[in-house]
C-alpha positions as CSV (number, residue, x, y, z in Angstrom):
1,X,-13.5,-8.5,-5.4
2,X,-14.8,-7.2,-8.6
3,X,-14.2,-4.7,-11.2
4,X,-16.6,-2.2,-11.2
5,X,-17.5,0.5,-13.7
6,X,-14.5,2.8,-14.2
7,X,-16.7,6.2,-13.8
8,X,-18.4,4.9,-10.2
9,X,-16.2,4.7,-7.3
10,X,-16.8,5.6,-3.3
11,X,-13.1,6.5,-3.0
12,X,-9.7,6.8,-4.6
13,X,-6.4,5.6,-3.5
14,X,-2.9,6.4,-4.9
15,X,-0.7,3.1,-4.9
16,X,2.7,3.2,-5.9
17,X,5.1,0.5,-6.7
18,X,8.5,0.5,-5.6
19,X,11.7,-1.9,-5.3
20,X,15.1,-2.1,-7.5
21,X,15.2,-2.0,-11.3
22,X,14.2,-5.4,-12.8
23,X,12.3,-7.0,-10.6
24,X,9.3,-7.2,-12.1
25,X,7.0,-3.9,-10.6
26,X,5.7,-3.1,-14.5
27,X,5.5,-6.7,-15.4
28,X,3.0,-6.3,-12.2
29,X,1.1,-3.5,-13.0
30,X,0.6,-5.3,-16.8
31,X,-0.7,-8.6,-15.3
32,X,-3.4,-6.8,-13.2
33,X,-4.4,-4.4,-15.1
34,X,-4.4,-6.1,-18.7
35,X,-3.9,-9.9,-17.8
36,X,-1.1,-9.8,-20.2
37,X,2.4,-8.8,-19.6
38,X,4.0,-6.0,-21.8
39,X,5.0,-6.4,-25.3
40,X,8.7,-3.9,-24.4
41,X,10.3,-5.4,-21.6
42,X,13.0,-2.5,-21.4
43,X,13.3,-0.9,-17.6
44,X,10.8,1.9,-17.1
45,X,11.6,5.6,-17.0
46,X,10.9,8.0,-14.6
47,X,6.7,7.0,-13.9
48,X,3.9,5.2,-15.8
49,X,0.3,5.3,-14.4
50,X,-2.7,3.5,-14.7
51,X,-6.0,3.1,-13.1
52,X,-8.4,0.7,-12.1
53,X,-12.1,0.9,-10.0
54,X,-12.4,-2.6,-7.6
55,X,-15.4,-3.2,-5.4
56,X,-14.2,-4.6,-1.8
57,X,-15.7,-6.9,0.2
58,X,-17.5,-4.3,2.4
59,X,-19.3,-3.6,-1.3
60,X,-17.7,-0.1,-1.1
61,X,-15.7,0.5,-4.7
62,X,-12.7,2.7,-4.8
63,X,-10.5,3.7,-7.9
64,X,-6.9,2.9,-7.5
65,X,-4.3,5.0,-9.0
66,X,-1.2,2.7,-9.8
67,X,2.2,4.1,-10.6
68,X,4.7,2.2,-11.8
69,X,8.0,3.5,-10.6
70,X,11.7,3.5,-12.2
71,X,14.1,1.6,-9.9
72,X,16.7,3.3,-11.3
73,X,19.3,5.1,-9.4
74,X,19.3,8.0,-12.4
75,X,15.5,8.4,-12.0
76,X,15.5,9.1,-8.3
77,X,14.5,12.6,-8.1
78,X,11.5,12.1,-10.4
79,X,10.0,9.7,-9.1
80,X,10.3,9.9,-5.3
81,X,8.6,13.3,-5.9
82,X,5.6,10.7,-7.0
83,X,4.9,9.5,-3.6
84,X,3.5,12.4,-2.4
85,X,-0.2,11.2,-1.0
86,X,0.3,7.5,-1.5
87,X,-1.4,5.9,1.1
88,X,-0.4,2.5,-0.4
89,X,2.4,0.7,-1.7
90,X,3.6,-2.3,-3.4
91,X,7.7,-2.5,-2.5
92,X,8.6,-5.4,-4.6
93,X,11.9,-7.5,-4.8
94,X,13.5,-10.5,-6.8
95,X,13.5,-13.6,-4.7
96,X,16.4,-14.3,-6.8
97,X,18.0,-11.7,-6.2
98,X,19.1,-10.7,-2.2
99,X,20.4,-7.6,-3.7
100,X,17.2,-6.4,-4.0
101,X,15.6,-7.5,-0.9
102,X,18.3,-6.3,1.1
103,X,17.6,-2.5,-0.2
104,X,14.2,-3.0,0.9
105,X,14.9,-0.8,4.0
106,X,15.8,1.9,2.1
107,X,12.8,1.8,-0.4
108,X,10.9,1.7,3.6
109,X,12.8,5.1,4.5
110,X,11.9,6.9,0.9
111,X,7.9,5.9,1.5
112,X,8.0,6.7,5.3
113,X,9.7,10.1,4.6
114,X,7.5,11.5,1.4
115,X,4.2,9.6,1.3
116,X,1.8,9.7,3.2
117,X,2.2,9.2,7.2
118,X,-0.3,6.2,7.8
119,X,0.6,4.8,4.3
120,X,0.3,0.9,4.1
121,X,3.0,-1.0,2.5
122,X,3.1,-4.8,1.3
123,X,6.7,-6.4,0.6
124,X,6.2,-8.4,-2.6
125,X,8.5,-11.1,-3.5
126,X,8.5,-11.4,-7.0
127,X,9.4,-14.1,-9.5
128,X,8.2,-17.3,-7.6
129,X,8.0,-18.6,-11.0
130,X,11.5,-19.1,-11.3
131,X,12.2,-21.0,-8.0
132,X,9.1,-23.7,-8.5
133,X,11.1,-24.7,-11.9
134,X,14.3,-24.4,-10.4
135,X,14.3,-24.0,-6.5
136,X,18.2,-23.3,-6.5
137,X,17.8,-20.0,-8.2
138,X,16.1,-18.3,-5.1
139,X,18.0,-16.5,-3.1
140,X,15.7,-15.2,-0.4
141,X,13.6,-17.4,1.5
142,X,10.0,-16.6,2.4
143,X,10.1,-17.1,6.0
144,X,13.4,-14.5,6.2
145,X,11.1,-11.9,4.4
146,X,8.0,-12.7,6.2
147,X,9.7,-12.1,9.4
148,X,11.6,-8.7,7.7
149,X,7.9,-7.8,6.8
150,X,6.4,-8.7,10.6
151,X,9.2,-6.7,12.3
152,X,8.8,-3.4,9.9
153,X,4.8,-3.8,10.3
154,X,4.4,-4.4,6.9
155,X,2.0,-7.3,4.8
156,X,3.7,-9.8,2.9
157,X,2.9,-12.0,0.0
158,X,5.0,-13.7,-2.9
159,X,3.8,-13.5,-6.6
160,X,4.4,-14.6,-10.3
161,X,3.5,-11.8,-12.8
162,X,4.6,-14.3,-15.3
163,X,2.0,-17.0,-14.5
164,X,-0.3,-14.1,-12.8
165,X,0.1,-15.9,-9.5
166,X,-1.4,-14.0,-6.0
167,X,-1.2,-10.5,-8.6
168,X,-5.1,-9.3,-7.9
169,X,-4.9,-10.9,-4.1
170,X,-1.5,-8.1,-3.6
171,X,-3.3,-5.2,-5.1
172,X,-6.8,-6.0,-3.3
173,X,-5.7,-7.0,0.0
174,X,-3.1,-3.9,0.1
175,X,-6.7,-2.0,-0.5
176,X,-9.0,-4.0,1.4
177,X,-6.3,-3.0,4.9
178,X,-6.3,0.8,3.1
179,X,-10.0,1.1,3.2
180,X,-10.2,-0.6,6.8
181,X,-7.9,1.5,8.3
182,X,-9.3,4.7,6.9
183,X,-12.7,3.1,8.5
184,X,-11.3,3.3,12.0
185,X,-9.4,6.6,11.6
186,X,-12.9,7.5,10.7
187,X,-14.6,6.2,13.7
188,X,-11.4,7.2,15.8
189,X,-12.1,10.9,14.7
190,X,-15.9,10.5,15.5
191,X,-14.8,8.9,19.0
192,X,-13.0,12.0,19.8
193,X,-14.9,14.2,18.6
194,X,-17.7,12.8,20.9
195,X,-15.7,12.8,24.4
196,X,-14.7,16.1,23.3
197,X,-18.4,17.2,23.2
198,X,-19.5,15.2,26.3
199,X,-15.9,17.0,28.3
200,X,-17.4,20.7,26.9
201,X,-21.2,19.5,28.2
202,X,-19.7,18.5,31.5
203,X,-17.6,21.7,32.2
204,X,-20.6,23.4,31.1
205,X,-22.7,22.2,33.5
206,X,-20.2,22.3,36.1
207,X,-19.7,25.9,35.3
208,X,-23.3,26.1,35.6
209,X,-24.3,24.8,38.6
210,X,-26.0,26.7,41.3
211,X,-23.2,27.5,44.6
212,X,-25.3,26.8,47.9
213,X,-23.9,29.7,50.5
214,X,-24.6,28.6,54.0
215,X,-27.6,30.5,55.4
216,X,-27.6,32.7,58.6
């Protein structure tokens, strides 16, 4: 997928990123949006936001309003007020740190309860980095998370913001799924819509139809 001109877009997606403080959800956001990383490196406060337009494979483009998140306990009330009409989400953690996977449920509950009700989520473990140079610093392994992610029907992936590794594949295949699932709500809607019509046509001519009274 493609960037696309920031003013032309089919649709527009709020995607929020969630998970503990320090784990890397700015550092993220910076990678994909800038290709750099940010200059202040100090936790975030409350919400930052930023935008980007992506054309999908299907050659539909939709603008995707990112905001960044404070993982801070402090910061709650702001920004879980933020995830009002998400429809997609980024819940990141440290694979060196099983702190922060193991709060993942609870970032699961805060989506479930105040975004939006279909909203897609993708458990990102972040910080891969850190393990390839020293594989006795990670602390959650992938196959425990990728079977956390199957059983809570989530997607799963594992990143680097530092050496930008699987950053655009997280952010474009959490809205490749958003856009293919609003395609079959779509056609779902249209589906029933239809048998509805063809039930109505049917009890109409039911209703309709002439009653043959014995003769005589």
């Amino acid at each position: 997928m493609n960037s696309a001109p920031e003013e032309d877009y089919d649709f527009l997606y709020k995607i929020v990123l969630v998970g503990d403080t320090s784990v890397g959800k700015t550092n993220i956001v910076s990678r994909y949006i800038k290709n750099s990383l940010p200059k202040n490196q100090n936790p975030t406060i409350g919400v930052e936001f930023a935008t980007r337009v992506v054309t999908l494979r299907s050659g539909r483009t939709v603008k995707a309003q990112i905001w960044d998140t404070a993982g801070q306990e402090r910061y709650h009330a702001i920004v879980s007020a933020h995830y009002r009409r998400a429809i997609g989400a980024l819940l990141v953690y440290d694979i060196t740190n099983a702190r922060s996977f193991g709060n993942a449920q609870r970032w699961i509950e805060e989506l479930k309860s105040k975004a939006e009700p279909d909203i897609v989520i993708m458990l990102v473990g972040n910080k891969i980095d850190l393990a390839l140079e020293n594989p006795a610093v990670r602390q959650v392994n992938t196959e425990q998370a990728r079977k956390f992610a199957q059983a809570e029907g989530l997607m799963f992936i594992e990143t680097s913001a530092v050496t930008s590794t699987m950053i655009k594949e997280a952010f474009e295949t959490l809205l490749e799924e958003i856009y293919n699932n609003s395609v079959k709500k779509r056609k779902g809607s249209a589906a029933d819509q239809y048998q509805k019509t063809e039930g109505q046509q049917l009890n109409l001519r039911m209703d309709n139809k002439p009653i043959n009274k014995p003769c005589c």
